[in-house]
C-alpha positions as CSV (number, residue, x, y, z in Angstrom):
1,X,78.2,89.6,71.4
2,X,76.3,90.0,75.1
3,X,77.5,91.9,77.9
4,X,77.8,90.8,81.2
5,X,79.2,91.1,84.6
6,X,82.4,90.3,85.8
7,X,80.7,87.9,88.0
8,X,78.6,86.4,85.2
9,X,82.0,86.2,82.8
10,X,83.9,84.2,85.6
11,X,81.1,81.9,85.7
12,X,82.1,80.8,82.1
13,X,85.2,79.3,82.8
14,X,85.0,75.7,84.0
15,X,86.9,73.0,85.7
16,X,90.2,72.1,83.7
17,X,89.9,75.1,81.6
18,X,93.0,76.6,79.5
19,X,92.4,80.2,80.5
20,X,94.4,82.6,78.1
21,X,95.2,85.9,79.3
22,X,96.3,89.1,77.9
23,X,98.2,92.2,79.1
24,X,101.4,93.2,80.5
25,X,103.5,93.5,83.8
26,X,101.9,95.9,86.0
27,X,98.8,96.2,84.9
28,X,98.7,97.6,81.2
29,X,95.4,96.4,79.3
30,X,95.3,93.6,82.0
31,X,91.6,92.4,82.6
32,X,92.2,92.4,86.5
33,X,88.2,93.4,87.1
34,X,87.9,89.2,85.3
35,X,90.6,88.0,87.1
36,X,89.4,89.3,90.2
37,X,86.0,87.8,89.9
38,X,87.5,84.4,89.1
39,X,89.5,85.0,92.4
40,X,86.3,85.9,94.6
41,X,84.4,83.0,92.7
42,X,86.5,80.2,93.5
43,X,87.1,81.4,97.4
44,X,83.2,81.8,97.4
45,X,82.4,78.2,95.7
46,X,85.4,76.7,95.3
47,X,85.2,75.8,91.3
48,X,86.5,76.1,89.2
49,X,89.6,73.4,89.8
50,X,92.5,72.9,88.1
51,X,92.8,75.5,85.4
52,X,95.9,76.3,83.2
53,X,96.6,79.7,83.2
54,X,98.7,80.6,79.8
55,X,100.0,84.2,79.4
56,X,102.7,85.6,77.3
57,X,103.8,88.4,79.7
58,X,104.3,88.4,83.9
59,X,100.7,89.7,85.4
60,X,100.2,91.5,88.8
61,X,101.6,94.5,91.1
62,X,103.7,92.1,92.9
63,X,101.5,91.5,95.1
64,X,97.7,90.4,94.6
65,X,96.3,91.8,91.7
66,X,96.7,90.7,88.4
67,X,97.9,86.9,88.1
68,X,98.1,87.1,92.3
69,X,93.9,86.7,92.0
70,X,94.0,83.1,91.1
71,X,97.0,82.2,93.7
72,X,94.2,79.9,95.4
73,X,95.6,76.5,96.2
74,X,93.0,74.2,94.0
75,X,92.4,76.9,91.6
76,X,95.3,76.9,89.1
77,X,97.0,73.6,88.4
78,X,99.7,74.9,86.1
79,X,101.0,78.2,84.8
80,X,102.9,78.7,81.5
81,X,103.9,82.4,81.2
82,X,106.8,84.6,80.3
83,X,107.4,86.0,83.7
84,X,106.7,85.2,87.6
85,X,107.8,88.9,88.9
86,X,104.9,91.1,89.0
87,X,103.1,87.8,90.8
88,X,105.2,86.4,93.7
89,X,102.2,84.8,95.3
90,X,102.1,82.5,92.1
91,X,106.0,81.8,92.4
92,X,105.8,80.9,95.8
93,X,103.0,78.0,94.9
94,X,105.5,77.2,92.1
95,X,108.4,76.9,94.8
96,X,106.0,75.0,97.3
97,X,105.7,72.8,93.9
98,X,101.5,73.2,94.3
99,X,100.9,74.1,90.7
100,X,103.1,72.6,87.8
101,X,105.0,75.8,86.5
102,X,106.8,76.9,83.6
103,X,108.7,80.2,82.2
104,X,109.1,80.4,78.5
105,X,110.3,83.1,76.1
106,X,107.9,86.7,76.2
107,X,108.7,86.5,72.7
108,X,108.5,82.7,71.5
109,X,104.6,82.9,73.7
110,X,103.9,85.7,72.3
111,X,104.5,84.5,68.5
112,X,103.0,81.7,69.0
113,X,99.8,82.7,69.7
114,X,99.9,83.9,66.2
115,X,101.0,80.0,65.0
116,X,98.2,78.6,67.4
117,X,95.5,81.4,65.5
118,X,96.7,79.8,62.1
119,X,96.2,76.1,63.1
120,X,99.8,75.5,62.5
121,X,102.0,72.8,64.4
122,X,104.0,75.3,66.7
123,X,106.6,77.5,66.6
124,X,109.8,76.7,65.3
125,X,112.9,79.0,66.3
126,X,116.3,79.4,67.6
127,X,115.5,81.7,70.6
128,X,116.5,79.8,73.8
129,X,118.5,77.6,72.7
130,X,121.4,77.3,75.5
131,X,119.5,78.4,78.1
132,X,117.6,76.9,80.7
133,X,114.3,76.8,78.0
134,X,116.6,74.0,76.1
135,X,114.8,70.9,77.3
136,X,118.8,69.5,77.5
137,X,118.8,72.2,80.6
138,X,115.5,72.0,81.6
139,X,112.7,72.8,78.6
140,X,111.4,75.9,81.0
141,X,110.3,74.3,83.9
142,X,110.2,75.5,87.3
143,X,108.2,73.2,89.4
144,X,109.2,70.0,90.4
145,X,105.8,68.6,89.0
146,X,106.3,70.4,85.8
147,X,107.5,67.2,83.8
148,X,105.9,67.5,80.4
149,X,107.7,68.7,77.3
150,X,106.6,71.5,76.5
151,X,109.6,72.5,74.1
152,X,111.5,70.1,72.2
153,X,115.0,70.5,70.5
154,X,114.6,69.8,66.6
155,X,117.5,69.5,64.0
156,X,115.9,71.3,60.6
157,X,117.8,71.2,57.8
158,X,121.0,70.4,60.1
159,X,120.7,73.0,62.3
160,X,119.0,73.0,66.1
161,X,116.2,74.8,66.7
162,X,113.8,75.0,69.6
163,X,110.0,73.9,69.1
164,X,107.5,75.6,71.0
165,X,104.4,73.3,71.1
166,X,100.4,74.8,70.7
167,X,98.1,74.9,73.6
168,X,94.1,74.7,73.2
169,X,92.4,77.5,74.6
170,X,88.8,77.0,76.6
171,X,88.2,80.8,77.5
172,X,90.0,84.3,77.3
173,X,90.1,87.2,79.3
174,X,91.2,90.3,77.2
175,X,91.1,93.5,77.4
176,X,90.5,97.0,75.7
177,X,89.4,101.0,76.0
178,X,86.3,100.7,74.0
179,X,83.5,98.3,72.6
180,X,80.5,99.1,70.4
181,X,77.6,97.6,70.1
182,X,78.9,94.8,67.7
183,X,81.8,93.9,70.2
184,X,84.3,95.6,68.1
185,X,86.9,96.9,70.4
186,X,89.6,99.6,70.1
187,X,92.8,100.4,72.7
188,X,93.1,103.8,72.0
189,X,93.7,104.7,75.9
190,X,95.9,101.3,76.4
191,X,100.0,102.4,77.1
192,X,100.2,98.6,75.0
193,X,98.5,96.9,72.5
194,X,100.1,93.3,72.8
195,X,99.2,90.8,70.5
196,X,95.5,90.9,71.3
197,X,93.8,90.1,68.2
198,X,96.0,87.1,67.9
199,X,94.6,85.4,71.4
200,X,91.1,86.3,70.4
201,X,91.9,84.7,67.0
202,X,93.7,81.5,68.7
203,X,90.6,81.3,70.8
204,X,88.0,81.0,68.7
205,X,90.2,78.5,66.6
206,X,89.9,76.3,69.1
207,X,86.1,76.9,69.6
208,X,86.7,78.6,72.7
209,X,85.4,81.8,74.5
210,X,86.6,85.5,74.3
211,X,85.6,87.6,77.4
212,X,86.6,91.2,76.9
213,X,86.9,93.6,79.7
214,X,86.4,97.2,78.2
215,X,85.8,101.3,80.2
216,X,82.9,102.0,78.1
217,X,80.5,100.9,74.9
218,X,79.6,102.7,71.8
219,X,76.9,103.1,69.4
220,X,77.6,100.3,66.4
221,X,79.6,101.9,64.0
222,X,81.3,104.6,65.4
223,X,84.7,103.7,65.9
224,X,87.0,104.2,63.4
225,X,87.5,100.9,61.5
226,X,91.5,101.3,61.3
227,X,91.1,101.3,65.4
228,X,89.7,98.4,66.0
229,X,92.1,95.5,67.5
230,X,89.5,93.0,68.4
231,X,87.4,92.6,65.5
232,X,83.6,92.5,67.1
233,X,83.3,88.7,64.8
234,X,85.7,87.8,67.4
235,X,84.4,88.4,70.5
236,X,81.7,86.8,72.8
237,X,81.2,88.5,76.1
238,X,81.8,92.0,77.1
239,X,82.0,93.5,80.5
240,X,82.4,97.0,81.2
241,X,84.4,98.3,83.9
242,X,84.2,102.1,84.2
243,X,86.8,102.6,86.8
244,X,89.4,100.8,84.6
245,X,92.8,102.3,85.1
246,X,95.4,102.3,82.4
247,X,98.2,100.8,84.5
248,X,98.4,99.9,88.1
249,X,100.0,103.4,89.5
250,X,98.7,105.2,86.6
251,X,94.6,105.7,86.2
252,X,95.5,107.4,82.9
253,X,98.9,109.1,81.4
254,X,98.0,110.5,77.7
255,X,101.8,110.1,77.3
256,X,101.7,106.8,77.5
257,X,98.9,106.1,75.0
258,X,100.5,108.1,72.5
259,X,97.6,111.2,73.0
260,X,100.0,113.5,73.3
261,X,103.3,114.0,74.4
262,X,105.3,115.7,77.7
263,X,107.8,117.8,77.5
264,X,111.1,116.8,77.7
265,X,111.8,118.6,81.4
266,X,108.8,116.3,83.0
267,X,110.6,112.9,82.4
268,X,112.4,112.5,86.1
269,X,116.3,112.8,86.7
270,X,117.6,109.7,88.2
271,X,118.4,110.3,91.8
272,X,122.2,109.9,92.8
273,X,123.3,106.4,93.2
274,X,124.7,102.9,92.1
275,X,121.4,102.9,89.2
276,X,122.4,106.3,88.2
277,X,126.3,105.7,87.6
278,X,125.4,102.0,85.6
279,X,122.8,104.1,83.6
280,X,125.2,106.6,82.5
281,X,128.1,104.2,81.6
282,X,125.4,102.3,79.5
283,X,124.4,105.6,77.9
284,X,128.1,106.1,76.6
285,X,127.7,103.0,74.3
286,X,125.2,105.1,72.4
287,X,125.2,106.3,69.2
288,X,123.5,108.6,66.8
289,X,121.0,106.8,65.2
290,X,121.2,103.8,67.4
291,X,117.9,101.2,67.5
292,X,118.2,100.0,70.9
293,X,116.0,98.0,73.7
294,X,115.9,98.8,77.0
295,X,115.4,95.6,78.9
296,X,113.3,96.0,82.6
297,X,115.6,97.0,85.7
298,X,118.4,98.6,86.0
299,X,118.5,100.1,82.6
300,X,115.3,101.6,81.7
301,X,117.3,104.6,83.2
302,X,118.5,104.9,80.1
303,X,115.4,106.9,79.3
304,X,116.2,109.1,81.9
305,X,119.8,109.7,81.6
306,X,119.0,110.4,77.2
307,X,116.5,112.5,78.7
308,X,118.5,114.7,81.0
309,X,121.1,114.9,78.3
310,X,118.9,115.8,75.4
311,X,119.8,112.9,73.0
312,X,116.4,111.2,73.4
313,X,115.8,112.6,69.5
314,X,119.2,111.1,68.6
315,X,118.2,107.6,69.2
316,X,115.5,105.0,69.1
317,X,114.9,103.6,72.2
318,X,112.0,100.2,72.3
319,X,110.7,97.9,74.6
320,X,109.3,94.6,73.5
321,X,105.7,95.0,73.8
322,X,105.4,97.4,71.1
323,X,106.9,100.7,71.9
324,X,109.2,102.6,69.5
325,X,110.8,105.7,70.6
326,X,110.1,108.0,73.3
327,X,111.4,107.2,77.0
328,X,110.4,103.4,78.0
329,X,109.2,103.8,81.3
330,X,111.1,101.5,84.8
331,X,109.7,100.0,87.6
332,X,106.4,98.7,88.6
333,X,105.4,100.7,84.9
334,X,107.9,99.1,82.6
335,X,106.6,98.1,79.5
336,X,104.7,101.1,78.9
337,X,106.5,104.2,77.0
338,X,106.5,108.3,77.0
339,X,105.8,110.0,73.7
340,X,106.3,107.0,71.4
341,X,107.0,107.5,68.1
342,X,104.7,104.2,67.4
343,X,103.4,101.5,69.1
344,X,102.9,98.1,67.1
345,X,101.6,94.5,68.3
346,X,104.1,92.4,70.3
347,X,104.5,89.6,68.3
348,X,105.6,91.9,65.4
349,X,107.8,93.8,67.3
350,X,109.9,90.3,68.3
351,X,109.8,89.5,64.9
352,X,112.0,92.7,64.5
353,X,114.3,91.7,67.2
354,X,115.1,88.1,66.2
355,X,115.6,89.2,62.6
356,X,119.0,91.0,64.5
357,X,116.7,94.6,64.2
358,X,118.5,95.9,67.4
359,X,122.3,97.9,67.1
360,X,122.0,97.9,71.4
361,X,120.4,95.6,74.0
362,X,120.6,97.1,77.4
363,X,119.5,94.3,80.1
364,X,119.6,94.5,83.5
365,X,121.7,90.8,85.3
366,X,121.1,89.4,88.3
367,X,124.5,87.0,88.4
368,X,126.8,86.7,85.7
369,X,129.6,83.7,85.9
370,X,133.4,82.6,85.2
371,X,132.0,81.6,81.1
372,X,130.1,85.0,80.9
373,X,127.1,83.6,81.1
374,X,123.8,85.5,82.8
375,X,121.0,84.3,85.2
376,X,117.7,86.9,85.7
377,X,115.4,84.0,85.8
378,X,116.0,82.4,89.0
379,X,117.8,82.6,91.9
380,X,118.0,81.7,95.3
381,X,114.0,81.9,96.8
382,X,113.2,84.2,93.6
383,X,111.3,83.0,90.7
384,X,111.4,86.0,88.2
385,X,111.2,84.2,84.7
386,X,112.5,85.1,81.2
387,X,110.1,88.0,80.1
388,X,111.7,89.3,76.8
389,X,115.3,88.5,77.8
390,X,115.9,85.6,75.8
391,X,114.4,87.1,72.7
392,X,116.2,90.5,73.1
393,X,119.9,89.1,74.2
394,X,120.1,86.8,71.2
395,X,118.7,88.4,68.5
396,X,121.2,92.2,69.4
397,X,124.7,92.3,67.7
398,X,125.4,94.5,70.9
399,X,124.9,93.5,74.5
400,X,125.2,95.9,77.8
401,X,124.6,94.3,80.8
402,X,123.5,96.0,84.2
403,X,124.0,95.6,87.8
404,X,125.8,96.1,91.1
405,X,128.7,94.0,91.6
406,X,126.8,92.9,94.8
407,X,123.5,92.9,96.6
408,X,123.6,92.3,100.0
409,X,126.6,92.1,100.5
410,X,127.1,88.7,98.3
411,X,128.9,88.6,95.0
412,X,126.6,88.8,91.9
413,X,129.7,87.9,89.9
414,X,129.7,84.1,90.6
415,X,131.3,80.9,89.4
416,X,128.3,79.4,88.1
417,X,125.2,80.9,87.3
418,X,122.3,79.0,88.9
419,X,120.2,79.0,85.8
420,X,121.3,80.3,82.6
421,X,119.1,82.9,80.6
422,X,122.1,83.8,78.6
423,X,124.7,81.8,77.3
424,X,128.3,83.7,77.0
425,X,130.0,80.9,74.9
426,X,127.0,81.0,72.1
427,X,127.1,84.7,71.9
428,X,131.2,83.8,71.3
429,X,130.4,81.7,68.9
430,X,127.5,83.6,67.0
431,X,130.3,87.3,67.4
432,X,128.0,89.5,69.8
433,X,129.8,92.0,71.6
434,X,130.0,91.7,75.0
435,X,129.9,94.2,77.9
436,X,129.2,94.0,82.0
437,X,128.5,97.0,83.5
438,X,128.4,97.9,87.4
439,X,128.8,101.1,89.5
440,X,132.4,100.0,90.5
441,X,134.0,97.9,87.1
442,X,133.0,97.0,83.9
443,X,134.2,93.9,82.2
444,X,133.7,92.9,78.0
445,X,133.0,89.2,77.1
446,X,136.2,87.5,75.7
447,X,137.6,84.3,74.9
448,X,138.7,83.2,78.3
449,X,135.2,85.0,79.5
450,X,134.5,88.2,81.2
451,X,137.6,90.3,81.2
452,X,137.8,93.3,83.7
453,X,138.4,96.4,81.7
454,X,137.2,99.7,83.4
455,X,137.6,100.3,86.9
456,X,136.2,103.1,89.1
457,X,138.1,105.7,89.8
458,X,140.3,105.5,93.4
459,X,139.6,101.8,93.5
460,X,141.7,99.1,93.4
461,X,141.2,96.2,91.1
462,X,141.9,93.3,93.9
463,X,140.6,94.8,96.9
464,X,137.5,96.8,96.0
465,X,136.9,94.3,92.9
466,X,137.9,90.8,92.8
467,X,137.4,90.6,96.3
468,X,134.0,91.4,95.4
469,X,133.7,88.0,93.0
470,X,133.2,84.9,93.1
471,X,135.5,83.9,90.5
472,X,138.8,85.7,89.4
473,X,138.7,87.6,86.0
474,X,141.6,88.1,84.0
475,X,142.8,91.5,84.1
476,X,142.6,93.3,80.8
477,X,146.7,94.8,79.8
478,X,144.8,98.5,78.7
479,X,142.7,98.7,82.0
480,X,141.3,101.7,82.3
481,X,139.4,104.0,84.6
482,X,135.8,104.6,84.5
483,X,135.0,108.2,83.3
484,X,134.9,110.3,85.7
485,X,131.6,112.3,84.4
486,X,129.9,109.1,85.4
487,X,130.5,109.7,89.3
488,X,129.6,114.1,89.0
489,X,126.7,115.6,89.5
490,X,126.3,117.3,86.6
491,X,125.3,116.3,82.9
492,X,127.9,114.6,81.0
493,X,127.8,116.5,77.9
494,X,126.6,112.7,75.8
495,X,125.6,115.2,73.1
496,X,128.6,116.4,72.0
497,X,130.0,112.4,72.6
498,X,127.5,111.1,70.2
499,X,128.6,114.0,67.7
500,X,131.6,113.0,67.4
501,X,130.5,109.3,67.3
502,X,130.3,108.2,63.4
503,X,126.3,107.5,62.8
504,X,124.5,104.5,62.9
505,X,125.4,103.8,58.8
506,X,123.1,104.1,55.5
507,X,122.3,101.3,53.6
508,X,124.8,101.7,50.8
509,X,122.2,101.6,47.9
510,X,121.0,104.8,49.5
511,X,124.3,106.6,49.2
């Protein structure tokens, strides 16, 4: 292991380079000081050309930082991620069709950097099938120039299943709290710990080169063996970066890293509001027990709402990058968690969900259709991208949808999805449970497709609904109103709801 500078680590990657990065969303254990200097090296220079940028999770602030550094027409030539949101400059070169781009399952990317450390073929899994990821709607691409297979539909043993091809990494940019002298690096101030050791590990497999971006070295032998994530045997180049905040807003939250934990009182109360109202009627679905994910958007209010009402302890609440328990946190921060109860790799924690771990999904939609199906991927000038959705809304026996029933003034309730990201008739087909949730109706997933069930109180179903849709949904015969706690002030009492809930059950050999 050497250290080096930012500068002098940039300088390593080379024309036509497979650049593998790690970290999450807005900016949690993401090596922006590396990014940054390949940035400022290729306005400088003008090399390297024509990398491919892989990363499992979105990258950026939404603005320049993060992924944003290397929006340099010339610079990247194709991107293969989970998610475009946190780097709009890169979706715009992706709309402008100037690099070849592609949005794949968090989960599927993030498991398969574990297949690609192995040496084996690929990854070879049902997630995504009927979605826009299913190279019969598309195989994930989101550029016009984005025309090779990167996914291909395989029948195994007579069934379908989705096969997520390798990559071969040239360099990667990582990140962690501490290095010693050996290059072994620990996370121990990182709000995620991601899956790491498996990029390092896929790296080197391919005889490529591991850059880690660290806040500080120690003396060889001094930390703790159990809290090392990057093995030192692992890792070529260090650079130090003693300004290194823990996420983009946040230069350090010791609730978040799992130091210590805030009291209950500090976690904010959701202002009044459309978010509050579809946070609430989400939070009714709970119950004691209950392992559930909260999806980014809309719903990570969830937190706050379990929060305010003092069931937090009742239930387990995760996100997909590792976090189990606590309050997941929302906006530019989600993906990072107060007071966890435990924080685990990524890959491990998809493993979880696709093995049908999860009682509750809550995900937030941006357009739900006429066949219950759901679009957050893309939509009119907006490339957003997958992230953990696929993963999390096929592998739940319980889905809770979020949303307004409009934005802007257009119907989010629509005919026809413009790219599907969930597929209402599998999830008939495979017996999920069905629900879509906005401030003025909800509706549950039937036969015929999404059925209007619950409607705010004082409204009227055709006027202040329907007329709000772009298709017409049958009418449930035992409509009812919203509860009217959901529209008050004042806490709803979901205690004394989820006591008199039955439990999430025991496994019978334990009764």
């Amino acid at each position: 292991m050497r250290r080096a500078t930012a500068e002098e680590a940039a300088a390593l990657v080379r024309d036509g380079d497979t650049l593998l990065i790690g970290g999450s969303g807005g900016g949690h254990a993401v090596p922006d000081a590396l990014l940054a200097a390949l940035g400022r090296r290729f306005r400088d220079s003008g090399a390297p050309r024509a990398i491919t940028a892989l990363h499992p999770v979105g990258l950026g602030d939404g603005e320049h930082r993060g992924l944003g550094h290397l929006a340099q027409k010339g610079l990247l030539k194709r991107n293969i991620a989970g998610s475009y949101v946190n780097s709009p400059p890169v979706a715009a070169m992706a709309f402008r069709d100037e690099i070849e781009a592609w949005s794949l399952p968090q989960g599927a990317l993030s498991q398969l950097m574990r297949e690609m450390a192995a040496g084996r073929p690929g990854l070879l899994t049902k997630t995504g099938l009927h979605t826009f990821v299913d190279p019969r709607l598309g195989g994930g691409a989101q550029s016009p120039s984005a025309t090779e297979p990167l996914v291909e539909l395989v029948n195994f043993r007579g069934e379908d299943y989705l096969f997520f091809k390798p990559y071969h990494v040239d360099v990667a940019f990582l990140r962690g709290t501490t290095a010693d002298e050996d290059g072994n690096v620990s996370m121990e101030k990182e709000a995620v710990t991601l899956e790491m050791l498996s990029e390092a590990q896929a790296t080197k497999r391919c005889g490529g080169i591991v850059i880690v971006q660290v806040e500080r070295i120690a003396r060889a032998g001094s930390i703790h063996p159990k809290m090392v994530k990057i093995p030192g045997i692992l890792v070529d180049v260090v650079v130090v970066e003693p300004g290194q905040w823990q996420t983009y807003e946040t230069f350090y939250s010791p609730a978040y890293s799992g130091e210590f934990r805030i009291p209950l009182g500090d976690i904010p109360r959701l202002p009044p509001g459309p978010r509050r109202i579809v946070a609430r009627r989400g939070a009714l679905e709970l119950f004691r027990g209950a392992v559930c994910n909260l999806g980014s958007g809309i719903f990570t209010g969830i937190a706050n709402v379990a929060a305010e009402e003092a069931v937090l302890d009742q239930v387990c609440l995760t996100n997909e990058q590792g976090n189990i328990g606590g309050a997941p946190a929302s906006g530019g921060e989600a993906g990072a968690a107060m007071n966890p109860h435990a924080q685990v790799d990524q890959p491990y924690q998809f493993d979880f969900y696709d093995g049908g771990g999860l009682d509750l999904a809550f995900l937030s939609f941006a357009e739900f259709d006429a066949a219950g199906n759901v679009n957050v991927s893309r939509f009119g000038n907006k490339l957003i991208g997958p992230g953990g959705f696929i993963n999390i809304s096929q592998g739940a026996r319980n889905l809770v949808f979020g949303g307004t029933l409009t934005a802007g003034g257009k119907p989010k309730a629509v005919a026809r999805v413009e790219q599907v990201t969930f597929s209402g008739p599998y999830a008939r087909q495979r017996g999920q449970k069905v629900l879509y949730v906005t401030e003025r109706a909800v509706f549950r997933l039937e036969a015929e497709g999404p059925v209007l069930a619950e409607i705010a109180p004082g409204l009227d179903p055709e006027r202040d609904v329907i007329a709000a849709m772009g298709f017409r949904p049958a009418i449930a015969p035992d409509l009812r109103p919203m509860d009217a706690r959901l529209f008050a002030d004042a806490p709803m009492g979901l205690a004394a709801d989820l006591a008199a809930k039955p439990a999430k059950p025991v496994s019978p050999r334990l009764t």
